[in-house]
N, CA and C atoms as a LAMMPS dump frame, in Angstrom:
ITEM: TIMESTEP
0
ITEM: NUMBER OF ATOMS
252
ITEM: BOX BOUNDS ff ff ff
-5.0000000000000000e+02 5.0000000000000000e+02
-5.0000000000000000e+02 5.0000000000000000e+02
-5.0000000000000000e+02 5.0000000000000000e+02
ITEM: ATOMS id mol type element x y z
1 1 1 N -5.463 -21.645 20.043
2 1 2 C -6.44 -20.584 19.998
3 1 3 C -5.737 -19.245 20.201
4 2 1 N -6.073 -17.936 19.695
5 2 2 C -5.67 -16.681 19.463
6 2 3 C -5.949 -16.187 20.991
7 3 1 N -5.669 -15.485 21.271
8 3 2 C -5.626 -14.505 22.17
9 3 3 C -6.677 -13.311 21.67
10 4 1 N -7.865 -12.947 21.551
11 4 2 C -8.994 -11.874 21.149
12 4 3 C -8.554 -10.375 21.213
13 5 1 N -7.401 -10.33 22.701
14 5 2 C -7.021 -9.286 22.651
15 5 3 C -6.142 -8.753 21.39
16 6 1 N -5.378 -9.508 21.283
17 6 2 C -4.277 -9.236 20.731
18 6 3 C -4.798 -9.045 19.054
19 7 1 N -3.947 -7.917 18.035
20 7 2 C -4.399 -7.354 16.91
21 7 3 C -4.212 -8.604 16.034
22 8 1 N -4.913 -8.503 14.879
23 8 2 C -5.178 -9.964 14.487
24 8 3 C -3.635 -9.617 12.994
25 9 1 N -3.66 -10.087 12.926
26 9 2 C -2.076 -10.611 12.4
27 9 3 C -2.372 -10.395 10.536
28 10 1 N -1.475 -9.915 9.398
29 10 2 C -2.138 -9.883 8.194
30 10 3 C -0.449 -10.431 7.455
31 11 1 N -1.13 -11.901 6.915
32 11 2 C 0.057 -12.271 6.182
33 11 3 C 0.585 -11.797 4.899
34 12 1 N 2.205 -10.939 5.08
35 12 2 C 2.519 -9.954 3.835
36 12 3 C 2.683 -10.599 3.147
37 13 1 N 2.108 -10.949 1.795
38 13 2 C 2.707 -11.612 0.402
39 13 3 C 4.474 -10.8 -0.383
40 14 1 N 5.395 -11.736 -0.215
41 14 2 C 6.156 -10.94 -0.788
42 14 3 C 6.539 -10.529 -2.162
43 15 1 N 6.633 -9.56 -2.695
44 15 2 C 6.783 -9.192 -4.16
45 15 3 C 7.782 -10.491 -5.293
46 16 1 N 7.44 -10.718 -6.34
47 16 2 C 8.036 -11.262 -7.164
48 16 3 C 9.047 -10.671 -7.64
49 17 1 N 10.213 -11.383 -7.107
50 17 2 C 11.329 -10.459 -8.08
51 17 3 C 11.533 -10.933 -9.203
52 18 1 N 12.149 -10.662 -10.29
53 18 2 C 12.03 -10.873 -11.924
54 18 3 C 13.687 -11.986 -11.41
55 19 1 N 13.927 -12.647 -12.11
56 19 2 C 15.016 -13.16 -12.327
57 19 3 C 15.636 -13.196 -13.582
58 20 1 N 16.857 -12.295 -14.007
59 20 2 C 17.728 -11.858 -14.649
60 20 3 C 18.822 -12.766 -15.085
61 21 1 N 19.113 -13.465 -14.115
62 21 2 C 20.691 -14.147 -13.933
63 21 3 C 21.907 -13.36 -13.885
64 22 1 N 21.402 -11.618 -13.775
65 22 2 C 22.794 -10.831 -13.229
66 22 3 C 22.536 -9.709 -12.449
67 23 1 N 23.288 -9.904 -11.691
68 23 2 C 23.385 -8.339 -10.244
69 23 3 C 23.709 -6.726 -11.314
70 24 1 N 22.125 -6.305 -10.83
71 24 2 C 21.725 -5.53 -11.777
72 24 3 C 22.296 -4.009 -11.099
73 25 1 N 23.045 -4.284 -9.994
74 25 2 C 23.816 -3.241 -9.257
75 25 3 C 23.362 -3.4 -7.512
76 26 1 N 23.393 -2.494 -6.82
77 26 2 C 22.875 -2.399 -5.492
78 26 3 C 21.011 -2.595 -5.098
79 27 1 N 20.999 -3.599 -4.556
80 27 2 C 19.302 -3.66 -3.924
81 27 3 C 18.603 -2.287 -3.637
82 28 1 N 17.352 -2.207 -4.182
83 28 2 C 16.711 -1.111 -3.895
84 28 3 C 15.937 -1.032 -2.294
85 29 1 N 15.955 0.116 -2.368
86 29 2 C 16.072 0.388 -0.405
87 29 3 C 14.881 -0.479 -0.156
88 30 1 N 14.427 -1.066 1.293
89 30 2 C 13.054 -1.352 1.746
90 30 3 C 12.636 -0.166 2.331
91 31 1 N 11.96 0.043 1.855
92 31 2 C 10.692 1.198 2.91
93 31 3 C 9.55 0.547 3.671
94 32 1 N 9.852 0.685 5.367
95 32 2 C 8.908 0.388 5.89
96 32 3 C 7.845 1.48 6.61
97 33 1 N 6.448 0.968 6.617
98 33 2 C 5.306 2.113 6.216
99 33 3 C 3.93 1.737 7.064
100 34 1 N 3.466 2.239 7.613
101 34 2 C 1.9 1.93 8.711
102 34 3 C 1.234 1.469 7.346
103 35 1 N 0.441 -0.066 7.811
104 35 2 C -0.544 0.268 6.798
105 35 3 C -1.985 1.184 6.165
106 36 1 N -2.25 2.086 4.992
107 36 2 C -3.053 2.798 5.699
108 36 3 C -4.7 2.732 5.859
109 37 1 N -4.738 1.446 6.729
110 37 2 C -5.689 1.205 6.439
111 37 3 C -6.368 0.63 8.261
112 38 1 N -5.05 -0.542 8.583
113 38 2 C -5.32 -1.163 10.064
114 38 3 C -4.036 -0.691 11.062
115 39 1 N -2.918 0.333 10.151
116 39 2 C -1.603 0.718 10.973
117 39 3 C -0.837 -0.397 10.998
118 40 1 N -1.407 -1.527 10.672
119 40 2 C 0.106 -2.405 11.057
120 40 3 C 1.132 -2.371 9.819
121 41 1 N 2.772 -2.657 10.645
122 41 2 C 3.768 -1.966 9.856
123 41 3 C 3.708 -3.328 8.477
124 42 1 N 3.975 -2.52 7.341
125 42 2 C 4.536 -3.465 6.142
126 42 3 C 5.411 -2.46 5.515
127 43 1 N 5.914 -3.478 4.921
128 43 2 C 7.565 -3.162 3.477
129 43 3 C 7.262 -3.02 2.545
130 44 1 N 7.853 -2.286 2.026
131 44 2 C 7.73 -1.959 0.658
132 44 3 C 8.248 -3.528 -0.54
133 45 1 N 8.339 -4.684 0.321
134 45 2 C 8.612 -5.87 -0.207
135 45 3 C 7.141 -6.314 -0.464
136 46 1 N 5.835 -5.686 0.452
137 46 2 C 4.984 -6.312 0.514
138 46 3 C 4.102 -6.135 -1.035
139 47 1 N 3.605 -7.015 -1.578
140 47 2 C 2.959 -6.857 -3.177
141 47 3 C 1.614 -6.027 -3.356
142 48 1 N 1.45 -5.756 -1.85
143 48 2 C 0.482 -5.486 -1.969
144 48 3 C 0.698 -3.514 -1.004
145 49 1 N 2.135 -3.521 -0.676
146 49 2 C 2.373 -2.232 -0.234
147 49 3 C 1.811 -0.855 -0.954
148 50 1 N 0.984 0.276 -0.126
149 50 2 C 1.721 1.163 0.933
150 50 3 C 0.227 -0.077 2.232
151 51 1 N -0.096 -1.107 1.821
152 51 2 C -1.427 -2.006 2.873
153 51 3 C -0.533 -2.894 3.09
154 52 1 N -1.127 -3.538 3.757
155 52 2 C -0.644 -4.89 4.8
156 52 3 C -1.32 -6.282 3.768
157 53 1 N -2.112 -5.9 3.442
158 53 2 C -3.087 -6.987 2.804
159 53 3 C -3.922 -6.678 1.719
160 54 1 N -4.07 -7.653 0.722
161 54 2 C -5.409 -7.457 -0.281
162 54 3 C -6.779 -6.933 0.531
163 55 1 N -7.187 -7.361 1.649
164 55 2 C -8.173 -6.727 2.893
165 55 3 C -8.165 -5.049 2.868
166 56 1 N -7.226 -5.09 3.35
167 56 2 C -6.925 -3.576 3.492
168 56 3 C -7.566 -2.443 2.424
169 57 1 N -6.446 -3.275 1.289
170 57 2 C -6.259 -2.376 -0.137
171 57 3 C -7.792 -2.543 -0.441
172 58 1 N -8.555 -3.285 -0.016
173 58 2 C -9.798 -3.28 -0.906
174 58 3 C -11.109 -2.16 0.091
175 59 1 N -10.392 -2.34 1.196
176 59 2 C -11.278 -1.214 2.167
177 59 3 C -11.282 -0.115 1.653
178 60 1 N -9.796 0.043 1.172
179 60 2 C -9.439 1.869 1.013
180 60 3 C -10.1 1.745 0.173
181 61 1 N -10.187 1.051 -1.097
182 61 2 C -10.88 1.251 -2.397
183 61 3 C -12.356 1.569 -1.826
184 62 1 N -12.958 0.74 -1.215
185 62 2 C -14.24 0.917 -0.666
186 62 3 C -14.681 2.248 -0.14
187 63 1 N -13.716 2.536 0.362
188 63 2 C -13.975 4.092 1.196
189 63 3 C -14.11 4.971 0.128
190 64 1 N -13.492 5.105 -1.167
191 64 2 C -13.435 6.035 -1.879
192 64 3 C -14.619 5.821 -2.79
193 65 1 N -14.864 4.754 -3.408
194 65 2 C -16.408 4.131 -3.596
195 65 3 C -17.707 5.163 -3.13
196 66 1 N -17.827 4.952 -1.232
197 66 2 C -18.523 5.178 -0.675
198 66 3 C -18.338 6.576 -0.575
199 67 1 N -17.229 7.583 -1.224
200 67 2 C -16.894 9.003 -0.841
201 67 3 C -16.804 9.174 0.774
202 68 1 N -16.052 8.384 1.104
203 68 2 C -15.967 8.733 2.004
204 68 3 C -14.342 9.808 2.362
205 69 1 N -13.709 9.272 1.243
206 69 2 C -12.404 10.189 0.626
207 69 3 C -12.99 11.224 -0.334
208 70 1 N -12.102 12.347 -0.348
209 70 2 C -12.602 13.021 -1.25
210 70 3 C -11.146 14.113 -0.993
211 71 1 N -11.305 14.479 -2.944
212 71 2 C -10.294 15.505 -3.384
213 71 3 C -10.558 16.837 -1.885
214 72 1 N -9.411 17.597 -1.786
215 72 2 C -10.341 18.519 -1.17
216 72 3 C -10.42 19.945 -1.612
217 73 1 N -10.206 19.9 -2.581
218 73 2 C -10.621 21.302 -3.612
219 73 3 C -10.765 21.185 -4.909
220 74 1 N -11.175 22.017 -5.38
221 74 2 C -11.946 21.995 -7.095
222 74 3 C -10.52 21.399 -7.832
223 75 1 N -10.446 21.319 -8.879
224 75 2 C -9.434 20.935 -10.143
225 75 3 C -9.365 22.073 -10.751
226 76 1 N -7.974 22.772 -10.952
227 76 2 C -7.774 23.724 -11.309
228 76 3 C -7.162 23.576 -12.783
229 77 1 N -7.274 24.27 -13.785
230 77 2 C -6.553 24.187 -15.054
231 77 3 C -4.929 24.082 -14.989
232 78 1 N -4.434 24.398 -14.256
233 78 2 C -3.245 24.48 -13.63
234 78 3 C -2.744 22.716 -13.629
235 79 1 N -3.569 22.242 -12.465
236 79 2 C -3.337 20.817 -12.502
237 79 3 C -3.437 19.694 -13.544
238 80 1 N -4.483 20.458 -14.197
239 80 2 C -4.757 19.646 -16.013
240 80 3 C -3.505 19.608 -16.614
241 81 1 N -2.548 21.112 -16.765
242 81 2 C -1.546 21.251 -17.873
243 81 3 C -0.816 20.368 -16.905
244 82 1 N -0.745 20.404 -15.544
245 82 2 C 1.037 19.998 -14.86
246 82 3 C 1.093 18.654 -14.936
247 83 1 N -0.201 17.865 -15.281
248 83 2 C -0.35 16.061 -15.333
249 83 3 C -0.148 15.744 -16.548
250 84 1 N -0.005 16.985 -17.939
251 84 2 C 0.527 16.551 -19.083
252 84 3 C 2.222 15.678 -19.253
C-alpha cells in the first residue's frame, strides 16, 4: 500500500529511438524540465516531454479548452509576417 502522503508517482514512457545501424555522431543532450502541469521532474527522453505523462499533457490541453490560458495581447500584423 502507498503512503497518501507521499506525491503519487507518473510512469515516463521513454521516446522511440529510430534504429539506423550507425552512430549518427554525438547523443543529443537530455534536458531535464518540471512538469508543467504536476512539477514533477521529466527528460526530455520522456515521449511525452515538456509533461510527465499523457495525464498531464491532456490537462494542459484542457485548460486551454476551458480558456483558462490565454494569449495575452491582441495579434499584431507584425506577428502574421514573422510566422511566414
Amino acid at each position: 500500500m502507498t503512503d497518501p502522503k507521499q506525491p503519487r508517482q507518473h510512469e515516463a514512457k521513454p521516446k522511440a529511438k529510430p534504429d539506423s545501424g550507425t552512430d549518427s555522431g554525438p547523443a543529443p543532450e537530455i534536458v531535464a524540465a518540471a512538469c508543467r502541469t504536476c512539477g514533477q521532474t521529466t527528460t526530455s527522453e520522456c515521449e511525452t516531454f515538456p509533461f510527465c505523462s499523457d495525464r498531464c499533457r491532456m490537462a494542459d490541453l484542457g485548460k486551454w479548452f476551458n480558456e483558462d490560458y490565454r494569449i495575452s495581447r491582441a495579434i499584431k500584423d507584425t506577428d502574421i509576417e514573422a510566422g511566414d
